[in-house]
N, CA, C and O atoms as a GROMACS GRO file, in nm:
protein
  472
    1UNK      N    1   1.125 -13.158   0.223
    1UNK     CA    2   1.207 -13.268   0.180
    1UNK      C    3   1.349 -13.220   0.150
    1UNK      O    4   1.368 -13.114   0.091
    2UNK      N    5   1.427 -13.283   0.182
    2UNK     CA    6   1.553 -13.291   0.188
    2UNK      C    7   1.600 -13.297   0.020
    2UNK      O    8   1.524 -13.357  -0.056
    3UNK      N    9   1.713 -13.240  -0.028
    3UNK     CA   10   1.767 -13.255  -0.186
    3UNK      C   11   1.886 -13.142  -0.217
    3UNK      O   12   1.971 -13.090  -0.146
    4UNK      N   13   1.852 -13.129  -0.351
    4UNK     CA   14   1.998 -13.081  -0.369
    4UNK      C   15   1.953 -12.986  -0.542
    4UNK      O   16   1.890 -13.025  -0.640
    5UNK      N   17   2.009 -12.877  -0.517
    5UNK     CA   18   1.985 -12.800  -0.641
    5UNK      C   19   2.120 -12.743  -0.741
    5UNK      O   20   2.227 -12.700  -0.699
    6UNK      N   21   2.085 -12.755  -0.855
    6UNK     CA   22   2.218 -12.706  -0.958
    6UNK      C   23   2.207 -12.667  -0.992
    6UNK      O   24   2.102 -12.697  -1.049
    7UNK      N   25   2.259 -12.537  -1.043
    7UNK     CA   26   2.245 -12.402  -1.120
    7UNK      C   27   2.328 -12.436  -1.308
    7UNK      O   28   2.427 -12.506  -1.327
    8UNK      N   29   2.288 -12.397  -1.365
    8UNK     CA   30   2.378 -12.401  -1.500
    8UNK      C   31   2.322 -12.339  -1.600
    8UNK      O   32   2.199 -12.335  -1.604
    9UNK      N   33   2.406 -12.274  -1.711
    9UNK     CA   34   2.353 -12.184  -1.767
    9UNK      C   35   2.327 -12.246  -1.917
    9UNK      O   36   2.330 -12.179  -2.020
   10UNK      N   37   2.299 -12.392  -1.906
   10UNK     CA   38   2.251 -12.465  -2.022
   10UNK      C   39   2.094 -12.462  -2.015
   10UNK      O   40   2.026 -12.478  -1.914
   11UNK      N   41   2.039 -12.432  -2.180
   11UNK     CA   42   1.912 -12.364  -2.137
   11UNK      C   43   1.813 -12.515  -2.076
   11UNK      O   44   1.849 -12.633  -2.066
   12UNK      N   45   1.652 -12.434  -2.036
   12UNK     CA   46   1.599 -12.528  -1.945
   12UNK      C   47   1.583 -12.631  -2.025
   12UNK      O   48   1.649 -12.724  -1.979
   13UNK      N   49   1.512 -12.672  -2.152
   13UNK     CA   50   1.477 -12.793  -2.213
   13UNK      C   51   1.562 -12.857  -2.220
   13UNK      O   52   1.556 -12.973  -2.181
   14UNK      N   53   1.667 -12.805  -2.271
   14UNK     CA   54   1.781 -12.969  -2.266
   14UNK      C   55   1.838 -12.974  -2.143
   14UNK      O   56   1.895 -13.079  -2.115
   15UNK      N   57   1.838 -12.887  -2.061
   15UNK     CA   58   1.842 -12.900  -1.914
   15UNK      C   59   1.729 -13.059  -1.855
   15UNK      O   60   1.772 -13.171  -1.826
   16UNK      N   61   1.655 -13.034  -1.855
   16UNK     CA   62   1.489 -13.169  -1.872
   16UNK      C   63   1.550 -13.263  -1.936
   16UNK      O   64   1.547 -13.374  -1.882
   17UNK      N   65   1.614 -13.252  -2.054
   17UNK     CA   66   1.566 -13.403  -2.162
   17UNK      C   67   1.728 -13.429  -2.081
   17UNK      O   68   1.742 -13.550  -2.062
   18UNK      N   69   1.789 -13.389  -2.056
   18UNK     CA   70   1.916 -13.435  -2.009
   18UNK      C   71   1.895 -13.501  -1.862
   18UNK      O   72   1.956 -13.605  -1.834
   19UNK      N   73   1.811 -13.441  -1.773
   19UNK     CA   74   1.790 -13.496  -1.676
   19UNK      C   75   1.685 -13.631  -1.659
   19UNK      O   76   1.692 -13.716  -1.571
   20UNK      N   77   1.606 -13.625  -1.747
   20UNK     CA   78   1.499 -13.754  -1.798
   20UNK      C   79   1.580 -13.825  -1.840
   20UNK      O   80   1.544 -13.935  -1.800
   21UNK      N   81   1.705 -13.842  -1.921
   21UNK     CA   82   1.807 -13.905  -2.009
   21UNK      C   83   1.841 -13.969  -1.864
   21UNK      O   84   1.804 -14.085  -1.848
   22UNK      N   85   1.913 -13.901  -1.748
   22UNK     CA   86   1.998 -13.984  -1.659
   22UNK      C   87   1.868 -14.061  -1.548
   22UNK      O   88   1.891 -14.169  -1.494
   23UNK      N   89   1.751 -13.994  -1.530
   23UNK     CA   90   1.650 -14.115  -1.512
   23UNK      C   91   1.626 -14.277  -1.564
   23UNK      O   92   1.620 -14.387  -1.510
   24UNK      N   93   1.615 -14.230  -1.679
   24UNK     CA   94   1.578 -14.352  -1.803
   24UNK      C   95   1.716 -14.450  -1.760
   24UNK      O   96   1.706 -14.573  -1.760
   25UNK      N   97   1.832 -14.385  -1.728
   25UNK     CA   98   1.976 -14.481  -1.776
   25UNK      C   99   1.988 -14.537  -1.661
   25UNK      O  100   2.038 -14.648  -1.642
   26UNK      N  101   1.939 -14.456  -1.568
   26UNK     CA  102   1.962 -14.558  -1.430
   26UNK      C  103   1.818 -14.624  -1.317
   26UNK      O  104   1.788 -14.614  -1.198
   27UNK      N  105   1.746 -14.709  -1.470
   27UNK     CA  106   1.584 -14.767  -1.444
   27UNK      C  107   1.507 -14.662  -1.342
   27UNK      O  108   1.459 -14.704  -1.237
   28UNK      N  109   1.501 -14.571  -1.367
   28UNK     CA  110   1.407 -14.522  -1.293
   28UNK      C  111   1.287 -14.521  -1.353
   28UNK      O  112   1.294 -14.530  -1.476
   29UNK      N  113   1.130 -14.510  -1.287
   29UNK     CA  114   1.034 -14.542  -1.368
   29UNK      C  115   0.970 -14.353  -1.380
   29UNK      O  116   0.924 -14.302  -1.278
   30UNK      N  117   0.976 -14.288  -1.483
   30UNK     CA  118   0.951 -14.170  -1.470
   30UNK      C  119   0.829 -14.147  -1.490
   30UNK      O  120   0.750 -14.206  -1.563
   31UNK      N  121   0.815 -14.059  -1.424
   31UNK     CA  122   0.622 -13.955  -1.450
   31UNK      C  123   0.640 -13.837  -1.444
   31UNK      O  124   0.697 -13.770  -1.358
   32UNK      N  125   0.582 -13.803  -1.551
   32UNK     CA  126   0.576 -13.591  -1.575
   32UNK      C  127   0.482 -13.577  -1.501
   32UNK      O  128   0.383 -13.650  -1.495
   33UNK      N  129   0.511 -13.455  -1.420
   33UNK     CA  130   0.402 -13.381  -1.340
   33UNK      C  131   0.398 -13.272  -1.348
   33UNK      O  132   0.342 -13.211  -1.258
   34UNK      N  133   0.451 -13.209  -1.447
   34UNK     CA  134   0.453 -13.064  -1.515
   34UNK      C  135   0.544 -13.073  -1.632
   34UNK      O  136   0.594 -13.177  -1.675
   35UNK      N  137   0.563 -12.939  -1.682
   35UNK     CA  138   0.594 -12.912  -1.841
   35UNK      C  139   0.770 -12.957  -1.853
   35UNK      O  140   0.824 -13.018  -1.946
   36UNK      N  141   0.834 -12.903  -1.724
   36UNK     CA  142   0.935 -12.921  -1.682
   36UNK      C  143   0.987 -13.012  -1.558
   36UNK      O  144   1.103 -13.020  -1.518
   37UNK      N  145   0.887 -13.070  -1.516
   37UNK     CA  146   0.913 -13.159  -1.352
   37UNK      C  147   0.841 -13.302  -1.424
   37UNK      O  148   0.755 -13.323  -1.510
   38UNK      N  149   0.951 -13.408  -1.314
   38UNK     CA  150   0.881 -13.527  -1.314
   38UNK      C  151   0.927 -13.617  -1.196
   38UNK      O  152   1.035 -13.592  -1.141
   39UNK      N  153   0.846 -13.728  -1.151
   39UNK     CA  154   0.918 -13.762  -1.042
   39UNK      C  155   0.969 -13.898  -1.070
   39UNK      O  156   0.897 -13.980  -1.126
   40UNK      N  157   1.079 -13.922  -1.035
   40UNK     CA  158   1.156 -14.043  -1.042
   40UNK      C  159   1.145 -14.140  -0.909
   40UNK      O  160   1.169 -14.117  -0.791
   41UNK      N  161   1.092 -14.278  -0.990
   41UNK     CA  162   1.091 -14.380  -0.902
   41UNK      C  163   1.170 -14.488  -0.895
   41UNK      O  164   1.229 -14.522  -0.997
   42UNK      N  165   1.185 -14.554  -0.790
   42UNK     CA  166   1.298 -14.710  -0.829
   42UNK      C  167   1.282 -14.784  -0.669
   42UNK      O  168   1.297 -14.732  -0.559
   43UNK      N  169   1.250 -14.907  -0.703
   43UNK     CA  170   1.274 -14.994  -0.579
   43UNK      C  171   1.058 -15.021  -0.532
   43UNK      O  172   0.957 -14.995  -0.598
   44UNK      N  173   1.072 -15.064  -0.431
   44UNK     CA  174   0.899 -15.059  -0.389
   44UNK      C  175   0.908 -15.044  -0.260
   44UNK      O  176   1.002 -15.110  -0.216
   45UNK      N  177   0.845 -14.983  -0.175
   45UNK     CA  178   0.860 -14.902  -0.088
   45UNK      C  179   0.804 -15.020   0.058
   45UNK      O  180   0.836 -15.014   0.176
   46UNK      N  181   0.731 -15.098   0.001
   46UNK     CA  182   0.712 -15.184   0.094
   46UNK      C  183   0.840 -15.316   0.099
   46UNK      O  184   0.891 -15.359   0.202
   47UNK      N  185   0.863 -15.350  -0.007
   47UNK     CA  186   0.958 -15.431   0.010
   47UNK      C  187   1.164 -15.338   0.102
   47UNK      O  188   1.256 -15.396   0.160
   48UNK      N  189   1.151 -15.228   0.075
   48UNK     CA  190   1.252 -15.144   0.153
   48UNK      C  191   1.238 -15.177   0.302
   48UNK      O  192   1.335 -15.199   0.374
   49UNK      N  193   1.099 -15.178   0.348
   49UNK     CA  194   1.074 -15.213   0.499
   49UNK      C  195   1.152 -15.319   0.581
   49UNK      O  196   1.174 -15.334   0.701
   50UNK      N  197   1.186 -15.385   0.468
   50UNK     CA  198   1.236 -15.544   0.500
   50UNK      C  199   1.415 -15.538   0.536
   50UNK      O  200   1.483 -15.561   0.636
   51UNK      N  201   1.446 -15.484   0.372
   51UNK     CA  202   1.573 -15.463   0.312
   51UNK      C  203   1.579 -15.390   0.268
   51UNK      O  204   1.599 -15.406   0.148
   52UNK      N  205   1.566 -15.202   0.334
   52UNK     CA  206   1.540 -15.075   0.241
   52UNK      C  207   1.740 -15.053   0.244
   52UNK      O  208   1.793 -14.979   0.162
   53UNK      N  209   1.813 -15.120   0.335
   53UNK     CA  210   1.956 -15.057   0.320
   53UNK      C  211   1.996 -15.149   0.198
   53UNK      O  212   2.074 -15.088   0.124
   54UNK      N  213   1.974 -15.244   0.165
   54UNK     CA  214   2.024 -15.274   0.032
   54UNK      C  215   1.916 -15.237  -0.096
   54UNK      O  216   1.969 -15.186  -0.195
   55UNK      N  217   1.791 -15.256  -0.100
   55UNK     CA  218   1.721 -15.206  -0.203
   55UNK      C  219   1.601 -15.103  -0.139
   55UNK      O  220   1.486 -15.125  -0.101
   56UNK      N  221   1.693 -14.962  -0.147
   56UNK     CA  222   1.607 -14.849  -0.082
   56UNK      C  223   1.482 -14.823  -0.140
   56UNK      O  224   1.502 -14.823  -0.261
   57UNK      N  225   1.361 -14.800  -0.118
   57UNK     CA  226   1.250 -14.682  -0.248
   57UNK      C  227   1.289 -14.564  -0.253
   57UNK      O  228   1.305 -14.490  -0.156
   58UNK      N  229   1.305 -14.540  -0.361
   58UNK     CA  230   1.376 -14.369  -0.410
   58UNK      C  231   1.244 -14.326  -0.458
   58UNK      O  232   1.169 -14.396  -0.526
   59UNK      N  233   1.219 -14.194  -0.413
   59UNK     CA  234   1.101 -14.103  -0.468
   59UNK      C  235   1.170 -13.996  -0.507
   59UNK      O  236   1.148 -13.906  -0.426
   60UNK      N  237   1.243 -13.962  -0.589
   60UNK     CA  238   1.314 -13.814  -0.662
   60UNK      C  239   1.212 -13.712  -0.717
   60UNK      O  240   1.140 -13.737  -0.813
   61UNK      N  241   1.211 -13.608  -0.658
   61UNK     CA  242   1.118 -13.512  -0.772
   61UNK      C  243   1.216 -13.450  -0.805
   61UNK      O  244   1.305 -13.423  -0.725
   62UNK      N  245   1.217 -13.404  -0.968
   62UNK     CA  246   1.296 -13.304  -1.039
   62UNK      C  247   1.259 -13.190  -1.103
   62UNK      O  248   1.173 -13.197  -1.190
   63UNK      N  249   1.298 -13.112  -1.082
   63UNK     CA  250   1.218 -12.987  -1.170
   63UNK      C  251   1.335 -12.877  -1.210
   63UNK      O  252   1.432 -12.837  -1.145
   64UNK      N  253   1.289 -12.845  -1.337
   64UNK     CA  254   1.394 -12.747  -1.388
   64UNK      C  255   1.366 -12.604  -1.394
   64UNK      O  256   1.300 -12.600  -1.498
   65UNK      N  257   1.373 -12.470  -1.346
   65UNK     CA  258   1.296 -12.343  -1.424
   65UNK      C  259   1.389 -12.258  -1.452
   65UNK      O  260   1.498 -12.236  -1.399
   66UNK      N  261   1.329 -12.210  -1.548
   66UNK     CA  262   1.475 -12.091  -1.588
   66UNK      C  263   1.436 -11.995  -1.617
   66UNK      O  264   1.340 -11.957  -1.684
   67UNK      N  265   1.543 -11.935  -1.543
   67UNK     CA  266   1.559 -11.800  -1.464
   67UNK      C  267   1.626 -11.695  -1.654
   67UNK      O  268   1.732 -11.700  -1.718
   68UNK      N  269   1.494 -11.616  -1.673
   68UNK     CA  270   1.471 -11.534  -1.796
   68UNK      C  271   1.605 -11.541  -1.884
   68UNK      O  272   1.671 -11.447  -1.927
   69UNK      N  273   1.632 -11.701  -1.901
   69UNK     CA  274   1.741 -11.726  -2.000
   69UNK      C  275   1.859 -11.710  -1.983
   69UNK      O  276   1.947 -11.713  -2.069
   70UNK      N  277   1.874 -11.684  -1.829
   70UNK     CA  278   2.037 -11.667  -1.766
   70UNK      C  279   2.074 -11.768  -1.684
   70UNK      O  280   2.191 -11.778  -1.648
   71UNK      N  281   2.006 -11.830  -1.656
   71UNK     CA  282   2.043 -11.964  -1.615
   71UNK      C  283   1.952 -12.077  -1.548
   71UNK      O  284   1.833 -12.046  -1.546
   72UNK      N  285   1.979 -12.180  -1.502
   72UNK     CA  286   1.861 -12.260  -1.514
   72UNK      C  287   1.903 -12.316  -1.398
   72UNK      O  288   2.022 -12.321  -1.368
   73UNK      N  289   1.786 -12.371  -1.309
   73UNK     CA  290   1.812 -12.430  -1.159
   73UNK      C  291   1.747 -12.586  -1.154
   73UNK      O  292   1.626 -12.600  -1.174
   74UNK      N  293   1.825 -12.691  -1.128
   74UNK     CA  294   1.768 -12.817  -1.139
   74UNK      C  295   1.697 -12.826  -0.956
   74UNK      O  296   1.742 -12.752  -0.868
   75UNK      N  297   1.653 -12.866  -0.946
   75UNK     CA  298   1.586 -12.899  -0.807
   75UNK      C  299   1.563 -13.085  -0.815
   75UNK      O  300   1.514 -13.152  -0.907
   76UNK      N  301   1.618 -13.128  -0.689
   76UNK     CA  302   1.605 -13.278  -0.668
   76UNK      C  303   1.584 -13.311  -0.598
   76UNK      O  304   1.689 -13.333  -0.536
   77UNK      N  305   1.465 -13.354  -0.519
   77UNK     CA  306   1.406 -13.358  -0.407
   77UNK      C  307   1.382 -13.497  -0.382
   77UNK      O  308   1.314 -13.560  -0.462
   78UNK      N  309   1.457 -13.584  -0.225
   78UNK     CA  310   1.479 -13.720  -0.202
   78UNK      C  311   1.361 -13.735  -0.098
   78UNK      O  312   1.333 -13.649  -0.016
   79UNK      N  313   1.275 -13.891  -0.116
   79UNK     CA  314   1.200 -13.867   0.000
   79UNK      C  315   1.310 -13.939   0.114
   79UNK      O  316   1.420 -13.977   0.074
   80UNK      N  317   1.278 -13.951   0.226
   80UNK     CA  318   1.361 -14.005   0.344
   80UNK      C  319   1.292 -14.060   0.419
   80UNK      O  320   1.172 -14.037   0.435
   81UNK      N  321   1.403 -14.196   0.515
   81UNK     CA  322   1.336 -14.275   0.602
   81UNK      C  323   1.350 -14.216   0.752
   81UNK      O  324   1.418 -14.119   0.786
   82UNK      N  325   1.294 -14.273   0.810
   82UNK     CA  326   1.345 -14.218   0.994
   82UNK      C  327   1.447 -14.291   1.053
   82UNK      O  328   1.505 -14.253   1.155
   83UNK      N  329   1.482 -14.440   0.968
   83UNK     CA  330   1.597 -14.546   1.014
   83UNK      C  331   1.711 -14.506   0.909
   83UNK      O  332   1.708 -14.527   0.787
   84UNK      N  333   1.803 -14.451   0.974
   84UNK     CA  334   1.951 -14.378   0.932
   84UNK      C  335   2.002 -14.470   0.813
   84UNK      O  336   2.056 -14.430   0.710
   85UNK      N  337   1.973 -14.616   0.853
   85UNK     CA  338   2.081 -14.696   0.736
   85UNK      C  339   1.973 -14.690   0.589
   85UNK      O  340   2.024 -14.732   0.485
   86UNK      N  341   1.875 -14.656   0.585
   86UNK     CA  342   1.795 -14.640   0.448
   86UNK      C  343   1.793 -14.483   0.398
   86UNK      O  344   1.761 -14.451   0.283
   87UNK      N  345   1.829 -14.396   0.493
   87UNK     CA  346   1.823 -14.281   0.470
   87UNK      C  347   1.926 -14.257   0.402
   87UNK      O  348   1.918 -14.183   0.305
   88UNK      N  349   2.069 -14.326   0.445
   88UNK     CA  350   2.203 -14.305   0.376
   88UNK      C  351   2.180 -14.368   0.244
   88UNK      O  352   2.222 -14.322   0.138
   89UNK      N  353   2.108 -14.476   0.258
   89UNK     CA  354   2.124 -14.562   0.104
   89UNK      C  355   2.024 -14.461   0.012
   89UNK      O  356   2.029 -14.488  -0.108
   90UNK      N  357   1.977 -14.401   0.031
   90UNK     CA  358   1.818 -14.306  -0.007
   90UNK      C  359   1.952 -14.212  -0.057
   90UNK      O  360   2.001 -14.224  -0.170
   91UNK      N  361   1.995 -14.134   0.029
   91UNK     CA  362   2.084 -14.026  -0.023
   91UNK      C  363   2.198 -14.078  -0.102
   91UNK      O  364   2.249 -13.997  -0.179
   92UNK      N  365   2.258 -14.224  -0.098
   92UNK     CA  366   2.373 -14.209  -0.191
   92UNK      C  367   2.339 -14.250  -0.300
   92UNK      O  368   2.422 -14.284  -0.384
   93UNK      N  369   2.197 -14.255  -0.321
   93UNK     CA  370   2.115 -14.292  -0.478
   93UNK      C  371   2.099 -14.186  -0.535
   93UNK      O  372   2.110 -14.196  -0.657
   94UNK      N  373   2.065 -14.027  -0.474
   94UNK     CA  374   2.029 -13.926  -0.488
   94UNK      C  375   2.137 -13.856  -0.547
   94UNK      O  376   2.123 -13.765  -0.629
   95UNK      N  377   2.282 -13.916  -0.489
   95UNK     CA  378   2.398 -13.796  -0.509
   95UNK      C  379   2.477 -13.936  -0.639
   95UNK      O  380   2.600 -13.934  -0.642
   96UNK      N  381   2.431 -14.006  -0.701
   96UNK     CA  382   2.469 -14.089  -0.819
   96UNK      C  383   2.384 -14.017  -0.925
   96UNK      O  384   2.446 -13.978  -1.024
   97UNK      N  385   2.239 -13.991  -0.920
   97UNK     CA  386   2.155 -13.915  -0.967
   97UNK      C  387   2.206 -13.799  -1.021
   97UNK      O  388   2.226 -13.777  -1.141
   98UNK      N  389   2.230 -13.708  -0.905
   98UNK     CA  390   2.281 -13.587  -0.935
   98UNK      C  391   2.399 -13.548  -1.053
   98UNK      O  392   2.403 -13.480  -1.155
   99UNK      N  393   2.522 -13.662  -0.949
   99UNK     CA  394   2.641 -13.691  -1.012
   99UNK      C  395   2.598 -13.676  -1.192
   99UNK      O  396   2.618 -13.590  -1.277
  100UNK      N  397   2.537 -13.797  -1.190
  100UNK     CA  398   2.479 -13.831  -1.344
  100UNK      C  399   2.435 -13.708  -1.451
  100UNK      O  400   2.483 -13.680  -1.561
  101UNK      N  401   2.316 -13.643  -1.371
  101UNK     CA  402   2.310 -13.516  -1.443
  101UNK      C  403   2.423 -13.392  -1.472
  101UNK      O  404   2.443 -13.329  -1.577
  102UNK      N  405   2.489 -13.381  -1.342
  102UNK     CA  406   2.605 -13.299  -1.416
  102UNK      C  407   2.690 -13.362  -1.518
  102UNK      O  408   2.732 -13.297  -1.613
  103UNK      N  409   2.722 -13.510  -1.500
  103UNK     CA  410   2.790 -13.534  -1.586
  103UNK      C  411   2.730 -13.530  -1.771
  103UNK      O  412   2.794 -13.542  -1.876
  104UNK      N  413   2.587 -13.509  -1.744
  104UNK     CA  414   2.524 -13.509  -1.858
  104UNK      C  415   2.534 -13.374  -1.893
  104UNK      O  416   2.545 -13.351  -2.013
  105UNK      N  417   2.534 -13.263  -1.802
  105UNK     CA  418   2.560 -13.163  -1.839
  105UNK      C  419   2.629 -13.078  -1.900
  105UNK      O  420   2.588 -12.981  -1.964
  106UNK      N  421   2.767 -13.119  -1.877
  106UNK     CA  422   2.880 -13.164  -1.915
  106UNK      C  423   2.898 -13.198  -2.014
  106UNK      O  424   2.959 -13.100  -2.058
  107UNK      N  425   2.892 -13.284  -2.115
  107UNK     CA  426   2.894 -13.354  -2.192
  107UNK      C  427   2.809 -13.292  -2.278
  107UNK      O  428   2.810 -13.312  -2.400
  108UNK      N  429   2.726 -13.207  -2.213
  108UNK     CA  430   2.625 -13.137  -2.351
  108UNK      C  431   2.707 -13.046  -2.360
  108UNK      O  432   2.695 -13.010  -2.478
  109UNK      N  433   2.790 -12.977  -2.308
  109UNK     CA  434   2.862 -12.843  -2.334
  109UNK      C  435   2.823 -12.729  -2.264
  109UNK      O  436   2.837 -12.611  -2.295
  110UNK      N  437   2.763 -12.787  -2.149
  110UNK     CA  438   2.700 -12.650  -2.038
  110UNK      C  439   2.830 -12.654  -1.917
  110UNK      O  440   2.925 -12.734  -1.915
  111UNK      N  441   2.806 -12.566  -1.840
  111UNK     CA  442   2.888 -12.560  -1.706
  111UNK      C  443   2.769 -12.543  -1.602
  111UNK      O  444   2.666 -12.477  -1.600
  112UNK      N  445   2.831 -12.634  -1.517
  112UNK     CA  446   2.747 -12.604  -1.368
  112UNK      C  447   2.835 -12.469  -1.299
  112UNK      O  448   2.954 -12.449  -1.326
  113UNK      N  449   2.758 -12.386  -1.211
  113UNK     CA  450   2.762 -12.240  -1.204
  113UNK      C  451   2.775 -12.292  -1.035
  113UNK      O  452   2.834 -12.211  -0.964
  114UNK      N  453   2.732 -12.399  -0.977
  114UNK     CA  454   2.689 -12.421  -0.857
  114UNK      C  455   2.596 -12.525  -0.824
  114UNK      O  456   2.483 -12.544  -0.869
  115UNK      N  457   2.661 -12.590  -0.738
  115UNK     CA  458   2.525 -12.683  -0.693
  115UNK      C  459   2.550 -12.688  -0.533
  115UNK      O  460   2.662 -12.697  -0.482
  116UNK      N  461   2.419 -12.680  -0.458
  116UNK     CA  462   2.445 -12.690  -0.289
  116UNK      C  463   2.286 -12.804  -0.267
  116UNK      O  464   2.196 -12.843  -0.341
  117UNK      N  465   2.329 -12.824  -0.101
  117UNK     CA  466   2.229 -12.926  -0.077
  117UNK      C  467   2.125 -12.802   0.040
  117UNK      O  468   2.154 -12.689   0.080
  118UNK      N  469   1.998 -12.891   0.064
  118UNK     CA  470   1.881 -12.799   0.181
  118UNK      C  471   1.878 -12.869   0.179
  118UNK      O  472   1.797 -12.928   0.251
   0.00000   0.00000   0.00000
């Protein structure tokens, strides 16, 4: 799966509650699937079939681990369609997401070190 990872040397837990924070703010419906990961939902995946370029299904997985207290790597993993105009709307939900968390990051008093996309 296609996504996008951020490095920052704000430690991992408030790394998490900061990234659950920009879930929650922008209705996503969240589920923990580990101590540090959860996956973010929004939209219904059958109704996207219809009208996925205006109301896409976003499947986000997030996960945070940190690297022996020197810095911490967010991972954001988008699912994707095979029809280009839901795939774009899929990704520019993903990079508001993202956006969001650095800006939360930010605002806590961390620095992003790096962020790239796979």
């Amino acid at each position: 799966m296609p996504g996008v990872k951020i490095f920052t040397e704000l430690p991992a837990k408030r790394t998490y509650v900061t990234a659950r924070k920009v879930g929650h703010s922008q209705e996503f419906t969240l589920k923990d699937t580990g101590e540090t990961s959860f996956v973010a939902t929004k939209g219904s995946w059958f109704v996207s079939l219809f009208v996925g370029t205006f109301k896409p299904y976003c499947e986000f997985k997030v996960s945070v681990v940190d690297h022996e207290g020197k810095f911490c790597e967010i991972t954001l993993e988008r699912n994707g369609h095979k029809v280009e105009a839901k795939d774009s709307a899929i990704k520019q939900r993903a990079k508001e997401f993202v956006n969001s968390i650095i800006a939360g990051i930010l605002g806590a008093g961390g620095k992003v070190l790096k962020e790239k996309e796979f």
